[in-house]
N, C-alpha and C positions, 0 to 999 in steps of 0.2 A: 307267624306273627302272633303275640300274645294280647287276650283281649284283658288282660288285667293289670299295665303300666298304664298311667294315668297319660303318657309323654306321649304313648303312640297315637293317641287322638282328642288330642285337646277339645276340640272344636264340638264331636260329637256327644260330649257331657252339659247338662244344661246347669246355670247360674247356679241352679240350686241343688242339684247332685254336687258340685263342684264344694258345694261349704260345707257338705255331709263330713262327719267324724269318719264313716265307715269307707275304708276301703275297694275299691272295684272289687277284689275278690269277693269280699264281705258283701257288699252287695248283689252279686251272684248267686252265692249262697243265698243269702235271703231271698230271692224272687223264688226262690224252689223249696224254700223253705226246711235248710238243713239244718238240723244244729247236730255236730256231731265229731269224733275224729276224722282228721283231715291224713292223715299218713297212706301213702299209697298201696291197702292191700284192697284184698278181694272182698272184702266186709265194708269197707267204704264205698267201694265201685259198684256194689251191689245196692248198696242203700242211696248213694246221688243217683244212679239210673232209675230207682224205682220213685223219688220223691219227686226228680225230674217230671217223669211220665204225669204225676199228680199235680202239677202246679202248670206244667206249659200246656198248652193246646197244639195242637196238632193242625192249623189253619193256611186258608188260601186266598183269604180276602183280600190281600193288595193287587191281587190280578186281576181282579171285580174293579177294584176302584182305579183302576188305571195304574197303581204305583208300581215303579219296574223294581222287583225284587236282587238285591245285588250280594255276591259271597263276601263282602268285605266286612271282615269280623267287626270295625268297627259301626257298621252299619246298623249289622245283626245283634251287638247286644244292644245300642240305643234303642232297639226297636223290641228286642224282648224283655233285656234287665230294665230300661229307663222306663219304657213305655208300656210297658207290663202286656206287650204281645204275644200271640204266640208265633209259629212260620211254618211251612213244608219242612220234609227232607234238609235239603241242604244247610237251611239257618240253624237248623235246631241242631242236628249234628254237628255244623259246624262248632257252634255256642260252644257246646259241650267236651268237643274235642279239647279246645281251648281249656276250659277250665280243669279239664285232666292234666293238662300238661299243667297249667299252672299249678296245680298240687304236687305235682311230680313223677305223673304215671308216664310210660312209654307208648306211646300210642302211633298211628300212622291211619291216614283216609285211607280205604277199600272201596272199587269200583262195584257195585251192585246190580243185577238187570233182573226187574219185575217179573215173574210168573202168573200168565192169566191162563187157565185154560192151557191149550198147547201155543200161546203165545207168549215170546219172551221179548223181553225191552231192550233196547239197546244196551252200548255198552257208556257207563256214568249216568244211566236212568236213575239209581238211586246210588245214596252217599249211604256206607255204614263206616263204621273203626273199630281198628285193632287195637285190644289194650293186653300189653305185655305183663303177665306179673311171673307167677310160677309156671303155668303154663299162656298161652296163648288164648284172647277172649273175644266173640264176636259182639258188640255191642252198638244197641240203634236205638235213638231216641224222636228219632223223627218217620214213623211208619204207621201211622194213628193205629189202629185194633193189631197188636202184635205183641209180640216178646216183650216182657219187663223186666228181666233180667238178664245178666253177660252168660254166656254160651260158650263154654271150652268147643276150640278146633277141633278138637279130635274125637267130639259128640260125649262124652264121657259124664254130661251133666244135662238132664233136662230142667226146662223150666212151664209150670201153668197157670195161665192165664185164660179168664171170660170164659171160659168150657175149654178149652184147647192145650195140648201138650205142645211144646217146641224142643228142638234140636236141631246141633249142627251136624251134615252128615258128608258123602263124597258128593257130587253127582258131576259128569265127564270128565273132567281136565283138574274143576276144582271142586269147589263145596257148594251146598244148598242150608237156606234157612230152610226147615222142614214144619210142616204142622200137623195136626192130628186131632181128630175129636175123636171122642169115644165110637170104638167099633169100622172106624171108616182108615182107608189107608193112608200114609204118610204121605203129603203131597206139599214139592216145594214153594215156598212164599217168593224166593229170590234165592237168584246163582249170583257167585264171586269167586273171586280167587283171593290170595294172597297180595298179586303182584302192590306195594303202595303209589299210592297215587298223590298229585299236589292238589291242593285247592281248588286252584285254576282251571284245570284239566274237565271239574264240573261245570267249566261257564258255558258251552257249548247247550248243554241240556238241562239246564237251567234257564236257559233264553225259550228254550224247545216248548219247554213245559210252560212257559209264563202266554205263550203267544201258537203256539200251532192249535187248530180246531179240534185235533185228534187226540192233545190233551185231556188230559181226564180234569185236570183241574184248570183248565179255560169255560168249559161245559156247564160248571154250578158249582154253588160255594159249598165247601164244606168249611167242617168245625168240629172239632171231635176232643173229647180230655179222657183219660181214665180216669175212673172212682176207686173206692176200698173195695166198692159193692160193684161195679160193673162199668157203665162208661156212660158218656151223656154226649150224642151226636146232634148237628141241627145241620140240615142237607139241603143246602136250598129252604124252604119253607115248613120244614117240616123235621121236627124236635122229639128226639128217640130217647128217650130216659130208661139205661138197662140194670137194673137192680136185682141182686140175689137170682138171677133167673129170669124174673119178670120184667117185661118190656112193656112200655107206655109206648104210645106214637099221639101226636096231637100236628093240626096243620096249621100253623100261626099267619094271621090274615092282614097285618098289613107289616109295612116294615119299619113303622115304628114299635112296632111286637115285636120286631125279629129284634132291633139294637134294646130292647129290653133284655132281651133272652140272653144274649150276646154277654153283658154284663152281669146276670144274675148268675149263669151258670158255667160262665169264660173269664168272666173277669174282664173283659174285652171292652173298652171303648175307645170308640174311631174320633179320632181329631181330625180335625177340619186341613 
């Protein structure tokens, strides 16, 4: 389903998006703040993933505030294009999926499962996508501290980010996101395969993650964005500003500090 026909969800545009001059697309665009060629190569797809990563946050907060997070694309841009959110995994990948295709790239959802330690996540733990051009691309805009740019299959391209190199490589049956700092071994972020996946197929663990205790984001809010210069997290109560190398931490004390913070460094405010 396309999030950018105005027809597929009436309902979910308000009064005043609706008299906008601009576009759904256009307005996509603009929350991520692109201005650029729109033609599906590798030079565009590199540059919306990476302006993406800069404008959306990487957040958990409707699970704090009771709201049930839902994959319905029309859902997912009200709530990031309209309402200048950001989401987990699934919205943001999703969001995104969408507006590839609506430019015209070939894409497909991929099943993901998290690497902690010698623990791996189930299978639809996490959403990534495949983008078709000349070769095959791994691309993920919803993994807060990760990859910024698309990753040929066949590992043939690294990318780096915040100290860290990335690639895609084999590991058993299929592939691993890989990572690496300086001097230390490659060790995977997340296993996938190929096989594609529907949408839908995510609701199961999408429910998991909104409502099980052993969720990581049931536990405490996060919030996270990339910078030019490094990333700016707020974890629960506490506000990581990482610049050129140098890390700030500060502990904000009440919460009207925090929906301060929320908006100064998120763009974030919560409506009623």
């Amino acid at each position: 389903m396309s999030i950018i026909k105005a027809a597929a969800y009436p309902t979910c545009i308000s009064q005043s998006n609706r008299l906008s001059p601009l576009s759904l697309e256009d307005r996509c665009l603009k929350r991520i703040g692109y201005i650029g060629p729109t033609e599906h190569s590798l030079s565009t797809l590199q540059t919306l993933q990476r302006v993406f990563l800069l404008k959306v946050p990487f957040e958990n907060l409707d699970i704090h505030l009771g709201r049930q997070i839902s994959l319905s694309p029309e859902s997912i841009y009200e709530k990031i294009v309209s309402r200048r959110r950001g989401g987990f995994c699934y919205e943001c990948n999703i969001l995104f999926y969408n507006l590839l295709n609506e430019l015209g790239f070939k894409t497909e959802y991929l099943s993901a499962r998290m690497v902690k330690g010698s623990t791996v996540g189930q299978e639809f733990d996490h959403m990534v996508i495949l983008v078709n051009l000349e070769h095959n691309y791994l691309v993920d805009v919803g993994n807060g501290q990760s990859c910024r740019e698309p990753l040929r299959i066949d590992g043939k391209n690294r990318a780096f980010s915040e100290g860290y190199t990335y690639r895609v490589g084999p590991y058993d049956k299929g592939y691993a996101l890989y990572y690496q700092k300086p001097d230390t071994a490659w060790t995977p972020r997340f296993i996938f395969t190929l096989i594609p996946r529907d949408r839908t197929e995510f609701s199961g663990m999408c429910h998991y993650h909104q409502t099980s205790s052993e969720s990581v984001f049931t536990q405490r809010r996060i919030v996270t964005i990339a910078t030019k210069e490094g990333r700016i997290t707020l974890t629960d109560m506490q506000l990581t500003i990482t610049k050129g190398g140098k890390i700030e931490e500060s502990i904000l004390t009440s919460e009207d500090e925090y929906y301060e913070n929320l908006k100064q460094y998120f763009g974030i405010e919560i409506d009623n």
